[in-house]
N, C-alpha and C positions, 0 to 999 in steps of 0.2 A: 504494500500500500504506500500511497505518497505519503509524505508529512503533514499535509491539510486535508484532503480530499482527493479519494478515486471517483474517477464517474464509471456508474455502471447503465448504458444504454441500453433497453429491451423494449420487442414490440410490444401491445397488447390490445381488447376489444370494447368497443361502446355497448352500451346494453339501454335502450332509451325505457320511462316508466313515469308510473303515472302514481297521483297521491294525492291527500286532501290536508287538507288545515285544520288543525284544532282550534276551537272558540271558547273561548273563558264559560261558564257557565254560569247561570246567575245563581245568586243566596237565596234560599229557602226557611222556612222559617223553624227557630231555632227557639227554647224555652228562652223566655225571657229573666231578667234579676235588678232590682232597683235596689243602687247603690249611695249612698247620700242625696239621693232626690236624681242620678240620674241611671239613665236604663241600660242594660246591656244583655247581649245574647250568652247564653253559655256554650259554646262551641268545643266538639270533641277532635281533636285535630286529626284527619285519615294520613290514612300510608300515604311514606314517602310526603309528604307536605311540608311547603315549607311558606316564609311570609310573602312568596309572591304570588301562589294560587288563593290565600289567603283574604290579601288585598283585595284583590280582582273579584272573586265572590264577594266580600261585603263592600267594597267599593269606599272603605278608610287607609289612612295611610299606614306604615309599618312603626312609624312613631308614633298614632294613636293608640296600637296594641301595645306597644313596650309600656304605654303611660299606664293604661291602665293588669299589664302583666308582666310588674319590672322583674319576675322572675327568669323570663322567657328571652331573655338577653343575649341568649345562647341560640335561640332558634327553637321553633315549637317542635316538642316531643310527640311521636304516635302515640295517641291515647290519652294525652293531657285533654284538661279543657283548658281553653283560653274564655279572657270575658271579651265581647267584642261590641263597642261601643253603639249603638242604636242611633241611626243620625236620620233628620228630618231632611225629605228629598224634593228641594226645590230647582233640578235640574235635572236635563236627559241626557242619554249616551250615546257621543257620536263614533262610528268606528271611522278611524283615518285611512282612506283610502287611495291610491296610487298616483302623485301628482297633485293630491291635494296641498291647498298652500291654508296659511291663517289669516289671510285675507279672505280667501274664497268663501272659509266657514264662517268670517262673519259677517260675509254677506248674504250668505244663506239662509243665516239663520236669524238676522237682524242687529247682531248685536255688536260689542265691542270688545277692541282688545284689553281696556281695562280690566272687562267681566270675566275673560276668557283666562287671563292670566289669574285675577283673582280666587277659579272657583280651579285651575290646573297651575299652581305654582312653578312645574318644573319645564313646563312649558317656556321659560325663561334663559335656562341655564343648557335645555334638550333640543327646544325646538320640537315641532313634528317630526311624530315616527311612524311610518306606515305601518297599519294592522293593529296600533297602538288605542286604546281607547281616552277620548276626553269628555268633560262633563262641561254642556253647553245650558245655560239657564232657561228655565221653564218660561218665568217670566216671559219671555221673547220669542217666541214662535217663529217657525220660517216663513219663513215669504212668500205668501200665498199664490198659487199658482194660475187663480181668476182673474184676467186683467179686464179692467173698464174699459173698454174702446175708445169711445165718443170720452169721455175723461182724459185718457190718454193724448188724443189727438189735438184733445184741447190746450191739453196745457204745450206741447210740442209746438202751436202755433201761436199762442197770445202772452204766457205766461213764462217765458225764455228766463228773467230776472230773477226769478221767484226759484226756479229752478236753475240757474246759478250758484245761488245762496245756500240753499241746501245739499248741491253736489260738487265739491271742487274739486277740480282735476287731480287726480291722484298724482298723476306724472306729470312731469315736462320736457321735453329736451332742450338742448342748450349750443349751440354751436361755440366752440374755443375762437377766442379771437386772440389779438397777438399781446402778447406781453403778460395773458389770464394763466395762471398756475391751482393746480387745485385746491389748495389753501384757500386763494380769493374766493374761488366760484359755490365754494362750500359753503363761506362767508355769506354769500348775495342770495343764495338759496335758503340760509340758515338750516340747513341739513351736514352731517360730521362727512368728511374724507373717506370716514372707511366705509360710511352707507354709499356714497357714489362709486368707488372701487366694487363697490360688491354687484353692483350693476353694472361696472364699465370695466372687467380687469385688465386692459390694458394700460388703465388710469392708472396705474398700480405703479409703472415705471415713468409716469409722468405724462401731462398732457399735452397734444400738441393742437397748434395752429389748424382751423380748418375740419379740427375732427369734432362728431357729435354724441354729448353725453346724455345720458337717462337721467333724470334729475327726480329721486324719488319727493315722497309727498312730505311733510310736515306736521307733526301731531303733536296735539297740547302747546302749541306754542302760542302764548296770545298778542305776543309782540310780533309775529309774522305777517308780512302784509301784502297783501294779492299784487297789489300794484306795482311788486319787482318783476315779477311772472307775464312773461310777454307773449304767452301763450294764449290763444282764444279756443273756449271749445265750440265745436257744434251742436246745434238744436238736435233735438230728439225727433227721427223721421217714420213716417209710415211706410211701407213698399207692398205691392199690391201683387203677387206672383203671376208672372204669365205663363203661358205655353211653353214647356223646354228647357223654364229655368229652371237652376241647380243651385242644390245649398253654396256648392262653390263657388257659382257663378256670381250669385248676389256677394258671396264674403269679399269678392275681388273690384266688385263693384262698390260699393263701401268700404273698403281699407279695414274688416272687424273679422277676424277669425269665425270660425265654423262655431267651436263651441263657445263663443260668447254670444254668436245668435242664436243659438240653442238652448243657452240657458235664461235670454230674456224672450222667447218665445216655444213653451214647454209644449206649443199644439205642433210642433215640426216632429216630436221624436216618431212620428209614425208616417214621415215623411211629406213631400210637399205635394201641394195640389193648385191648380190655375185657380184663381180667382182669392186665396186663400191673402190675409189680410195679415203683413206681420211687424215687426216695430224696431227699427234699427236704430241700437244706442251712441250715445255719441261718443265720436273720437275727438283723443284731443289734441293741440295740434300748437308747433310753437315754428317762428318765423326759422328759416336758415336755408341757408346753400350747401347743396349736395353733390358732388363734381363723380356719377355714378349713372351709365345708361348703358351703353355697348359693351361686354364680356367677354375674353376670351377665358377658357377652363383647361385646369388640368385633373386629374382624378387622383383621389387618395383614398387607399381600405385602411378603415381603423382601427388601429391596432390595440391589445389588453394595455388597459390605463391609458391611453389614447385621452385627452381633453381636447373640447373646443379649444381653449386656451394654450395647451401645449401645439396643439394641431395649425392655432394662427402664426405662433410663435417660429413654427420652422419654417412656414410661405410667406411673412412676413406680411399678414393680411390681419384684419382683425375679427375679434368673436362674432361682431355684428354683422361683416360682410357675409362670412359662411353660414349662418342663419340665414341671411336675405335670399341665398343662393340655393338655397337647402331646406325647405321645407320642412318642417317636422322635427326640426331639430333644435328647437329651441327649449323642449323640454330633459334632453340629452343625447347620447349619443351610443348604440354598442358595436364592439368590437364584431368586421367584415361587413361595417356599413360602409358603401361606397361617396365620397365627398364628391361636387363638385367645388374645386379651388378657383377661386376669381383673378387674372392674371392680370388684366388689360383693359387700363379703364377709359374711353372717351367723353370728354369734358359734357356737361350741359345743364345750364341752371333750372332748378325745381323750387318753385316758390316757398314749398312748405313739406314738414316731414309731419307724417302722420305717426302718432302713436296710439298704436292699442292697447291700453292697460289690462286689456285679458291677456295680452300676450307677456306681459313684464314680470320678470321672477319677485316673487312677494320680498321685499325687507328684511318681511319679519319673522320669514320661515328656514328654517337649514333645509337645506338640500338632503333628498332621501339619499340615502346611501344604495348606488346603482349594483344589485346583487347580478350575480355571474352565473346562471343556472343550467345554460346550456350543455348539454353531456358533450366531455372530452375525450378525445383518445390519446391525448401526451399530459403527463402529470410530471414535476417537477418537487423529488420528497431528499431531506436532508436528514442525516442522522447525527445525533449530535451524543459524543459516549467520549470517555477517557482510556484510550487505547493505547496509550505512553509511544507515540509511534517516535518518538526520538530517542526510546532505550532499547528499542530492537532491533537486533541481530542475527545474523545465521545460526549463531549459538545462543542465544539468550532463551530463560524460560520465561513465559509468561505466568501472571500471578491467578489467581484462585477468581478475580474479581473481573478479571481482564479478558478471561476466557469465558466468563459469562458475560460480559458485551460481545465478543467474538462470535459468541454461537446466535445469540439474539441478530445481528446482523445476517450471520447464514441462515438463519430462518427467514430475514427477509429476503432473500435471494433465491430463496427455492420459492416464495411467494411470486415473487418475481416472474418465475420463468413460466408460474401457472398464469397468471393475468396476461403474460405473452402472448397463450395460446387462444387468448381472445382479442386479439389485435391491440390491446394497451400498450402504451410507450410510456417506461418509466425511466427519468433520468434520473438516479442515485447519486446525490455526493454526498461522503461520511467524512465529518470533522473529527479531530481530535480534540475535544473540548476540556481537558484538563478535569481542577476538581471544586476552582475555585471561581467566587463571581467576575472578577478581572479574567478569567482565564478564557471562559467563553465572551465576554464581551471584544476581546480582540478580535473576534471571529466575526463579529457582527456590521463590522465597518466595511463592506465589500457590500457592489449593487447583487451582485447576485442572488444572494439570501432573498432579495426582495423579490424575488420574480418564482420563488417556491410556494406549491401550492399548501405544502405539509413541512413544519417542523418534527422530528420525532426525539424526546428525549427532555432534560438530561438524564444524569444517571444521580445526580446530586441535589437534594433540595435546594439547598443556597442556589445554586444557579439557575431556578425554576422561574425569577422575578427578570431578571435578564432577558429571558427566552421569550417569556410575557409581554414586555414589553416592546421586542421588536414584533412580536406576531400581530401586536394589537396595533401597534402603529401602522402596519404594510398589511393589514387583513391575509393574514395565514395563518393558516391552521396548526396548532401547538398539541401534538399528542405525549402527552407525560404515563409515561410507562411506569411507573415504579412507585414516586412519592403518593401517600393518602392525603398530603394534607392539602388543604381546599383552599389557602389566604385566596391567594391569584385568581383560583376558578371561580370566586365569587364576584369579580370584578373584570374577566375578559370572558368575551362571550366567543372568544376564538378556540379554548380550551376545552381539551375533552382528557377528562383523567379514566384514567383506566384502573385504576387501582384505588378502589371507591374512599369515600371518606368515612372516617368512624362513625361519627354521628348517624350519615344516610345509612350507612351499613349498617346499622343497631337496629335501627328500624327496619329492614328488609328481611335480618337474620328474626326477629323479634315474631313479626308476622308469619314468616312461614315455618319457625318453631310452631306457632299456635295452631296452627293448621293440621300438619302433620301430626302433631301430638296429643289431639284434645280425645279425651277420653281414658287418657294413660293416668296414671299416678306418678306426676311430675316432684319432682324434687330436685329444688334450688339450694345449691349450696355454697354460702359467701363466706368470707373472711375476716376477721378481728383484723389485722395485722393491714394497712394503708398500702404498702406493697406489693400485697397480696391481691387487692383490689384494682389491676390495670385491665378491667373491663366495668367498672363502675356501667359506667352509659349505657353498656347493652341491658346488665341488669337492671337496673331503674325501668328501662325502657319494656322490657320483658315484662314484670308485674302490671306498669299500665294497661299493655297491649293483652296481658291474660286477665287482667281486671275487668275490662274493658270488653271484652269477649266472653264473660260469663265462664270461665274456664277454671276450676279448681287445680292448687298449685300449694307445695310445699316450701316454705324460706327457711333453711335453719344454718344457723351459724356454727360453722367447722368447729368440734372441740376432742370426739374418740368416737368410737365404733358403736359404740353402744345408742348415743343420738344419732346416727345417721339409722340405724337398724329401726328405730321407732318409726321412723315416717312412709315405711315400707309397709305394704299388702300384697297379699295372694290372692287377692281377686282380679286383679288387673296386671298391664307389662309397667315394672319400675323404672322411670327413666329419668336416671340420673343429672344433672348437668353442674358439675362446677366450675363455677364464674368467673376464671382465670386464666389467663396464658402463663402466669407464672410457673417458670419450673420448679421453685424448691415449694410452694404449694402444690403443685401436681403430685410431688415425690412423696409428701406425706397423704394425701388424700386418695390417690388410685389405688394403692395396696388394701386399704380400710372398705372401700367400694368392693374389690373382687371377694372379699370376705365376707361381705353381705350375699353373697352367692352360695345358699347351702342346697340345693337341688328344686325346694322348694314352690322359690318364687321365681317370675321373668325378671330378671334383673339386665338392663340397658346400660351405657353409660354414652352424651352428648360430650363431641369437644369441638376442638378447632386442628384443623387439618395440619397448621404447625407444631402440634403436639409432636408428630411422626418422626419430626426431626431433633428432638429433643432426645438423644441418647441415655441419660439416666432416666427417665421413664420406658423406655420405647419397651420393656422388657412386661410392664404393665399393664399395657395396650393390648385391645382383642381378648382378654383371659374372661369378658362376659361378649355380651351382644352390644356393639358399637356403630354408634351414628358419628359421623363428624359433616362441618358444616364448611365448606371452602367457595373460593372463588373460580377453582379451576378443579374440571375434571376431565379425564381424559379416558376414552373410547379404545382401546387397543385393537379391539376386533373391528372399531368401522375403516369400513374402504379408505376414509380422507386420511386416518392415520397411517391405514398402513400403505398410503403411495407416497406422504411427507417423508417416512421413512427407511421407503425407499431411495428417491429422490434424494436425499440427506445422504448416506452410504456413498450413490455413486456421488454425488460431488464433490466431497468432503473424506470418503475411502474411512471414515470413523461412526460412532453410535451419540447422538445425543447425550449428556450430562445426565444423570440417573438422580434429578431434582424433582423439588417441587418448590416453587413450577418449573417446569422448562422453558428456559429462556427461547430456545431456538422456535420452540411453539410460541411463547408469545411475541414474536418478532413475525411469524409467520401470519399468526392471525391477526396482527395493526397493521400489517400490509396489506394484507388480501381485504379486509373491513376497508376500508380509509380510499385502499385503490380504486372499489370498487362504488365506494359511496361518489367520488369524484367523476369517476368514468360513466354514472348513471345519472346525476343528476348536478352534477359541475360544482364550480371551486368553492361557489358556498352554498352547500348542501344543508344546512343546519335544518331546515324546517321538515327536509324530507329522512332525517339522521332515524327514525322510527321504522323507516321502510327498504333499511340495505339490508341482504340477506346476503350470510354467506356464510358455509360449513364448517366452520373454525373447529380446531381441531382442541383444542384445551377452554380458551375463556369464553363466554356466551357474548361479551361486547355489546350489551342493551343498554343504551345513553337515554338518561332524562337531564332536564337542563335543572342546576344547584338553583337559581334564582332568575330573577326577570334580567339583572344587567349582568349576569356571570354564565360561565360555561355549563359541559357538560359531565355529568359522573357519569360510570358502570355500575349499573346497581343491578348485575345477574349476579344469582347465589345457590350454590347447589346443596342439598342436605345428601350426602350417600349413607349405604346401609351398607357395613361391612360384612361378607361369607366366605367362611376357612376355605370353601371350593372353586366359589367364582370371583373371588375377589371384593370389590366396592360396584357398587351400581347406584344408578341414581333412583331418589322418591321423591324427592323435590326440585322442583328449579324454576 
């Protein structure tokens, strides 16, 4: 291998698919509880929940629940109740839909930005986000879709002044004259620099002579005064449809976009008809000289991250000309769209430039983030491990830790050469990423990283915030193989952890304990000793969730043989579980258990799959009937295993690591998941992450997202049932 990065190039295939969207679901009604005069629901919190589904059903914020359950600071527990504040509803639910701005919605709906901000705070600091929901006041109704005719006409011919005064032009344009800098023209408009840049970025590197800017509108400002604005607008007109006209035809005959006459005339949506009577709103319109008529074109396909703005920047043309020239493009733009570029201009003076404020990007809205959906056949994935490639040599040995990144890698390569054989193209580069946060950040300073669709790794918590942060800047995908802990996942919604977090894992193990085991004679057995206690949260978690389930269950506290032997019957299977990973409480607690084994009774014992590896125990293990509950199982007898390991042999001429888990499987199965999530439904798959299927050979890979603004966890969980002849097999998952 090199010292940075090998590339490993392979073909492979698209697989195109189809899926649907999940909808928040509304709150239902819930016992109510009156707490110092005020009201609250008592809510039992379900699987896997956490305060973003939460929210969303009761429609309060995650700081009204901590107020009133400062217990729950940690995240609500399965099978807790929370109290959930009782709020009076004097507003309705708008879902943000694609292109929507926050000007649009309030004129839809009547209202203002004050209100809008007011009753959606975050609206402030977010912006709109498509698919996102916001609370629009009742008070305010939308605007009603009956128009008065003879009202209308009226006021469009006599009443001009009147309707003046109530509608001022949102926009204006401004033509640069000589010696005006943006500073001044900010000034004369009384609108900031960075609100004109955001409508003109070319203004960005300064204005020149001659050229025309968008001059947004002015709000709350009462020192503003119309008479700097040398814009006039038009009256409000009727137009009367004839024979053969076309919604087009009249937009171009008016200077007003399609759907701005669509949406002040609601009797079009089922198309035009002769004689049909309809209402063209006014444009508005500011003096200047345009030196733009005759074209000559060259063509340009847009490339991935391709902007208007980067795309005027290499023709040396500006964002507005390629709008004028390009239709449809002033709401965005995707990659293998073809441009026309404007080359060659012949002079000729135009009295006036029209603006259509339907057409103008809102101020006041961020730009939807343009998702990438399209299914790919070249994927571009990095692996990020500490491979020490600067202390190896023909002779050197590799360490214990080293050869498990080594093998995790060859498992991706034999993933590799399966997605091949569906025509995928996967370009591999593997970094040597060291151990420490400086160590991968050097790594980071190169464009290339930028242009991967997948991070995988690291190998090291500490350098998990590194990795994060480039993923979330540059929108790629950050697959953390190893660490449980969640800081990052709960704040980049680019991360998908594979290796679930405790809390969600308490709850998943919690639940399908109950499942499996209700009707047994369960016995919980915990620990004096604080040390002894490094699963606290599952147990906590477990009593709620068998509370909660009407489930009878034993707690008794470790002390000899003789209290554990009480909470046993012979009517039922006894199933043990003590609430520990600790080894030196395993050592004294398993012996005591198989001694509760006199022929009598079914005696079980529940653990965790890294028991197995624990050496001073392992002698313990299996001497009753054993359940254990892991994240990973693995299949010997199926086909997928046994052609990975075939495939493994001839490449490699050796046998997998005799682990748990196998590194070389879970390399195998983050690539073949991840590849094929991309190859199916492109670079960001998030919404479709529920509907990639694939054979994986050890982990299950089922992602639900930790939060509304954070990533994604693994929350598959296998319970197997040990036998002297067949091995473990599964009865849960």
């Amino acid at each position: 291998m090199r010292k940075n990065f090998c590339n490993v190039i392979i073909s492979v295939s698209v697989l195109l698919g189809l899926g649907s969207s999940l909808l928040a679901q509304p709150a239902i009604n819930y016992p109510k509880k009156n707490i110092n005069g005020k009201e609250y629901y008592e809510y039992p919190v379900q699987k896997s929940e956490g305060f973003f589904s939460i929210t969303r059903k009761f429609d309060v914020s995650k700081e009204e629940i901590l107020k009133a359950n400062p217990g729950a600071s940690n995240g609500p527990t399965f099978g807790s109740v929370l109290l959930i504040p009782v709020k009076d509803r004097n507003y309705k639910i708008h879902k943000v839909a694609s292109k929507e701005t926050l000007f649009s919605i309030k004129q839809k709906y009547n209202t203002s930005y004050e209100e809008l901000y007011a009753l959606n705070p975050a609206l402030k600091e977010k912006g709109l986000i498509c698919g996102t929901e916001i609370k629009i006041p009742e008070a305010a109704p939308a605007k009603s879709q009956n128009v008065n005719v003879s009202a209308l006409i009226a006021s469009s011919k006599v009443d001009t002044s009147a309707l003046e005064k109530k509608q001022k032009p949102s926009f204006v344009s401004h033509m640069v004259k000589k010696g005006e800098t943006l500073y001044s023209i900010s000034k004369q408009y009384g609108v900031s620099s960075e609100e004109i840049v955001r409508l003109n970025p070319d203004a960005k590197e300064g204005v020149k002579e001659g050229s025309v800017l968008i001059i947004p509108p002015v709000y709350n400002n009462t020192g503003h005064d119309d008479s700097k604005f040398k814009g006039a607008r038009s009256e409000m007109k009727s137009h009367v449809v004839k024979k053969g006209e076309t919604l087009y035809g009249i937009s171009k005959l008016y200077g007003i976009s399609q759907d701005e006459l669509q949406r002040r005339n609601p009797q079009m949506k089922d198309g035009l008809n002769e004689g049909m009577l309809i209402f063209i709103p006014p444009v508005y319109q500011a003096t200047a000289f345009k030196e733009v008529v005759k074209v000559d074109y060259i063509t340009h396909e847009v490339k991935r991250r391709e902007t208007l703005f980067s795309i005027g920047q290499k023709y040396g043309v500006s964002v507005e000309d390629i709008v004028e020239h390009n239709p449809g493009t002033e709401n965005g733009i995707k990659k293998g769209l073809v441009l026309n570029i404007p080359q060659k201009v012949v002079s000729q003076v135009v009295d006036s430039v029209a603006v259509d404020s339907s057409l103008i990007v809102d101020s006041l809205a961020v730009p939807e983030k343009v998702k990438m959906t399209d299914p790919k056949s070249e994927i571009n994935v990095a692996l990020f491990f500490p491979f020490n490639f600067a202390k190896v040599t023909p002779t050197s040995k590799t360490d214990a830790n080293t050869e498990k990144f080594v093998e995790f890698y060859q498992g991706m390569l034999v993933a590799i050469d399966s997605l091949k054989r569906t025509n995928l193209s996967v370009n591999l580069r593997v970094y040597d990423s060291g151990k420490t946060d400086a160590d991968v950040r050097k790594l980071l300073n190169g464009e290339e990283l930028k242009s991967m669709d997948v991070l995988i790794g690291p190998a090291y918590t500490s350098q998990i915030k590194a990795l994060s942060e480039f993923a979330k800047a540059n929108n790629v995908k950050l697959v953390v193989p190893f660490s449980s802990r969640s800081e990052e996942t709960k704040t980049n919604p680019n991360i998908f952890q594979v290796n679930t977090p405790r809390k969600e894992s308490a709850a998943v193990i919690a639940e399908k304990f109950s499942k499996t085991f209700k009707g047994k004679n369960i016995v919980l057995i915990r620990f004096g000793k604080p040390e002894y206690n490094d699963e606290k949260i599952l147990g906590d978690t477990l009593d709620s969730i068998l509370t909660k389930n009407n489930i009878k269950f034993k707690s008794v506290m470790f002390s000899n043989l003789a209290e554990i032997k009480k909470q046993l019957t012979d009517k039922a299977e006894n199933v043990i579980f003590p609430v520990t990973n600790n080894q030196v409480a395993l050592s004294q607690v398993l012996p005591l258990i198989n001694m509760t084994d006199d022929g009598k009774k079914s005696i079980s014992l529940f653990g965790f799959s890294e028991w197995q590896s624990y050496q001073g125990i392992s002698k313990d293990m299996f001497k009753v009937n054993m359940y254990l509950v892991s994240q990973f199982y693995v299949d010997y007898k199926s086909k997928e295993v046994r052609n990975f390991l075939k495939k493994f042999r001839n490449f490699y001429n050796s046998e997998p690591a005799n682990s748990q888990p196998s590194y070389g499987m879970l390399g195998y199965d983050a690539m073949m998941f991840f590849g094929t999530a991309i190859s199916k439904f492109g670079h960001d798959f998030e919404d479709k992450v529920g509907e990639v299927k694939v054979n994986a050979l050890q982990s299950g890979l089922r992602f639900n997202k930790l939060c509304e603004e954070g990533g994604f966890y693994n929350d598959c969980v296998y319970i197997t049932q040990h036998n002297d002849k067949t091995g473990f097999t599964i009865i849960c998952k």
